[in-house]
N, C-alpha and C positions, 0 to 999 in steps of 0.2 A: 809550677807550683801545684801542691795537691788540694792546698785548703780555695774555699772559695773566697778570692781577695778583692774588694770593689776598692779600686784602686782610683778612680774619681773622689773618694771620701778625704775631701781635704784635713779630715782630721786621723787620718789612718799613718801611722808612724810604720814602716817594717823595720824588722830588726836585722840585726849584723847577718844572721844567718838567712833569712827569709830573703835579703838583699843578694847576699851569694850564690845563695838556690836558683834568683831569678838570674842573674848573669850567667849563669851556669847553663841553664834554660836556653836564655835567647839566643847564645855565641856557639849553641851547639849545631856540628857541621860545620862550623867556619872554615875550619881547617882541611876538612875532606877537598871542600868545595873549592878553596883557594889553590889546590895542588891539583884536581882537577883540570880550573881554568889554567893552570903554569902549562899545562900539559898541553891540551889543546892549541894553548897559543903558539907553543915551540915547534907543535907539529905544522902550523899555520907559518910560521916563519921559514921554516925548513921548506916548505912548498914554494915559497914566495920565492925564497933565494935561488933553488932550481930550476926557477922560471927566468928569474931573471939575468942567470947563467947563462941558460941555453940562450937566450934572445939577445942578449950580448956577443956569444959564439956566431951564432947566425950573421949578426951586422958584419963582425969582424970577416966573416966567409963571404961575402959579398965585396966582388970587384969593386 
């Protein structure tokens, strides 16, 4: 928000849009950030399962 808001002021109403501005504000990035971590994690999961491929091959290869 661009106006100065003292948002403690229990008598401070904002309006329909002043309300959207601020959602608008705080959930900004959400989405970057959310598809980032999908990302990381898939690569994180992908490593796991090749780990635990390989170390499965391994028992099985043992007499």
């Amino acid at each position: 928000m661009r106006r100065n808001t003292n948002f403690a002021d229990p008598s401070y109403e904002p309006t329909d849009e002043e309300l959207a501005e601020l959602m608008h504000e705080a959930f900004a990035g959400i989405k970057e950030a959310r598809e980032k971590s999908l990302v990381e994690m898939r690569a994180r999961i992908a490593t796991a399962r090749k780990a635990a491929v390989l170390e499965l091959l391994q028992k099985q290869a043992k007499p």
